[in-house]
C-alpha positions in Angstrom: 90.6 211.0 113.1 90.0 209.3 116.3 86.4 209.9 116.6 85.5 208.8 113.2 87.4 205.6 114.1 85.5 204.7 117.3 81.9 205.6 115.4 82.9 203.3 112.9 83.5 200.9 115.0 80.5 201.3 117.4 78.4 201.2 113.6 80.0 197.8 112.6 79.3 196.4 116.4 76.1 198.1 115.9 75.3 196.4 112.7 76.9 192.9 114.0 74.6 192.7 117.2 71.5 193.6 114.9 72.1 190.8 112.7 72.7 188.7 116.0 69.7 189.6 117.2 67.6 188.8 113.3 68.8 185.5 113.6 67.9 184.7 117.3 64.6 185.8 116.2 64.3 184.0 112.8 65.5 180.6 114.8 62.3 180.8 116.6 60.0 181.6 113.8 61.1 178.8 112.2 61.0 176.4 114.6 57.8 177.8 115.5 57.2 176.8 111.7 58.2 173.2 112.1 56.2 172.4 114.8 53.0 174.0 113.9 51.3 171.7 111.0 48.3 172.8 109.2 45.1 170.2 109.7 45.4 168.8 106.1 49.1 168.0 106.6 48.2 166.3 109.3 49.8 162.4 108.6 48.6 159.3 109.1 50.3 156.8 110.3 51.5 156.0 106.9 52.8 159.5 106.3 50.7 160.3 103.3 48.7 163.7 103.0 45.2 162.8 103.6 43.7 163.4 100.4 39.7 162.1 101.5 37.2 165.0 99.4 39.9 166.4 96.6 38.9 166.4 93.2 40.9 164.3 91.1 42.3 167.7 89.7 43.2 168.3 93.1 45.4 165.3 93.6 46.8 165.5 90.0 47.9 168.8 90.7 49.5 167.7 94.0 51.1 164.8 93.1 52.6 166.7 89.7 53.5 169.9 91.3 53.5 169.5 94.9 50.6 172.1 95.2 47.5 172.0 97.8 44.5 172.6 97.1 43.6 176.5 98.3 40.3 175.4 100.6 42.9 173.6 102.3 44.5 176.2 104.0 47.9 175.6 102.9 47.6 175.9 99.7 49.7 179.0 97.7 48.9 181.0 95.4 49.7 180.2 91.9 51.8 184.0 91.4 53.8 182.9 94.1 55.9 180.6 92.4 55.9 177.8 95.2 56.0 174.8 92.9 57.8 171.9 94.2 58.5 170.0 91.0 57.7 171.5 87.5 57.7 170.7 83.9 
């Protein structure tokens, strides 16, 4: 009985440093996320999207649904269900 109580235990601490350890690593992803801006994202000084060559599609469907256009580079693909607003 004593055995399967200390494997237990080493399984929980086990189990409790690898989730440690996953969120250590997702802190940095995402701050690696926040600092790094794709070039259409880029502000100016008035902290709107630069919008200079979209279609006027494009804008509608930015300014409606929050989505870039894909040449951008930041856009997402419509199956992936990254609307920002919605009807």
């Amino acid at each position: 009985m004593e055995q399967k109580t200390g494997t237990r235990e080493y399984l929980l601490l086990g189990m409790v440093g690898l989730i440690l350890a996953l969120a250590i690593f997702q802190s940095f992803q995402i701050r690696g996320l926040k600092t790094a801006q794709p070039a259409t994202l880029q502000t100016a000084s008035s902290g709107a999207v630069d919008m200079t060559g979209w279609t006027a599609d494009e804008k509608m469907q930015y300014e409606h649904h929050g989505t870039l256009p894909a040449r951008s580079g930041g856009g997402q693909s419509p199956s992936s269900g990254g609307m920002v607003g919605g009807c």
